[in-house]
C-alpha positions in Angstrom: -8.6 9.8 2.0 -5.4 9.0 3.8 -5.6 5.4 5.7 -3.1 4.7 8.5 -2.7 0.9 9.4 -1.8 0.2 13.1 -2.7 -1.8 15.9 -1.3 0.1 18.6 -0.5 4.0 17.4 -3.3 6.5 17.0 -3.9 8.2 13.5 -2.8 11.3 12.6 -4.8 14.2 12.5 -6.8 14.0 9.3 -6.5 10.1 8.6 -8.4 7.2 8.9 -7.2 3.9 11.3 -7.5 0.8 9.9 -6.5 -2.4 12.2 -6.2 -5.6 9.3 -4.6 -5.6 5.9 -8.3 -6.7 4.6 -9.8 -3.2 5.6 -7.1 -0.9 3.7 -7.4 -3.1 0.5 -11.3 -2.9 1.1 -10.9 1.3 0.9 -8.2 0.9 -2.3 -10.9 -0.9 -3.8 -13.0 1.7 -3.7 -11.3 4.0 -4.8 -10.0 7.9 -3.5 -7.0 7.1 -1.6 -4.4 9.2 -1.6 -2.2 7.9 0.8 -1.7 5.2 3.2 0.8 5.1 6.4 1.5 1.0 7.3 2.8 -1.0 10.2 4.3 -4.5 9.8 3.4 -6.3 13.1 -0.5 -5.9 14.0 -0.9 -8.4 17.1 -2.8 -11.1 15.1 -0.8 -13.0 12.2 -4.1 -15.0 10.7 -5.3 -11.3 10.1 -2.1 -10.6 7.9 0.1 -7.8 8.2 0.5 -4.5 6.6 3.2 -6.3 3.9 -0.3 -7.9 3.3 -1.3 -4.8 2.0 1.6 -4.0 -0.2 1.4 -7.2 -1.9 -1.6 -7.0 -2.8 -0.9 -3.1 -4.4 1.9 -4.6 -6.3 0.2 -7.4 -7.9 -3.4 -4.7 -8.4 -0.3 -2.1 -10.5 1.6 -5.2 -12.1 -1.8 -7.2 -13.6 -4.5 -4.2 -13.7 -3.0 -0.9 -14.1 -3.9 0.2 -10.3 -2.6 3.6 -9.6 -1.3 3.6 -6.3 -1.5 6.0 -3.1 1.4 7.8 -1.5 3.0 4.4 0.5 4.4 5.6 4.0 6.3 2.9 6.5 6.0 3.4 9.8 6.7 0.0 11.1 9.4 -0.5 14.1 10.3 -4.0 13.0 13.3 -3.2 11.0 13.4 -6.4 9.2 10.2 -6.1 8.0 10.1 -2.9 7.2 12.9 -3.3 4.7 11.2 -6.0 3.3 8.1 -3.4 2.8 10.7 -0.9 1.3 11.3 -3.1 -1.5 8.0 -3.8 -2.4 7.1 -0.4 -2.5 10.5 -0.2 -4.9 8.9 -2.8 -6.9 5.3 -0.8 -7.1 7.0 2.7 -8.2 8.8 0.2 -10.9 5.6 -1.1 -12.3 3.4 2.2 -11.8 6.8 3.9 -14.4 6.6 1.3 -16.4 2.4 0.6 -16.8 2.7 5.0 -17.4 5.2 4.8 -20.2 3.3 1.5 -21.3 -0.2 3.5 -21.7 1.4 6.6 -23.5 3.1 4.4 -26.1 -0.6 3.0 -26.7 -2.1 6.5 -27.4 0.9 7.5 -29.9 0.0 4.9 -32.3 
């Protein structure tokens, strides 16, 4: 499944729209994502914003071993957006380094 976050822009072809943070980490929960497309700015801030959802990744890789989806930003709020960038820095960190982690396990 590939989710695409946004309150404004229709989906691509092929992907599924979500509007709130809490309904992409609903679908990682469950499992089969391969890749997910995010905004920043979604017209409500009590319903979070798609850094939301990238926080939430990192911490799920970093404390549980979560193997994350393809990240895509598409937000136009270039402030945010490079905040998003290094988040999703940080989660192909801790994805290497959870990897190298596990096969250092199975050696011994």
């Amino acid at each position: 499944m590939k989710i695409f976050l946004d309150d404004m822009r229709e989906a691509p072809e092929g992907w599924v729209r979500a509007y709130w943070p809490n309904e992409v980490i609903c679908l990682l929960k469950k499992g089969n994502v391969e890749e997910i497309s995010l905004d920043h700015d979604l017209g409500d801030d009590d319903k979070g914003n798609g850094y939301d959802v990238l926080l939430w990744i990192e911490r799920a890789v970093f404390l549980n071993g979560f193997i994350a989806p393809v990240i895509n930003i598409h937000s136009a709020n270039i402030s945010a957006r490079h905040k998003m960038e290094m988040a999703k820095e940080n989660i192909a960190r801790y994805s290497i380094n959870a990897s190298s982690l596990s096969h250092k396990c199975k050696e011994k």
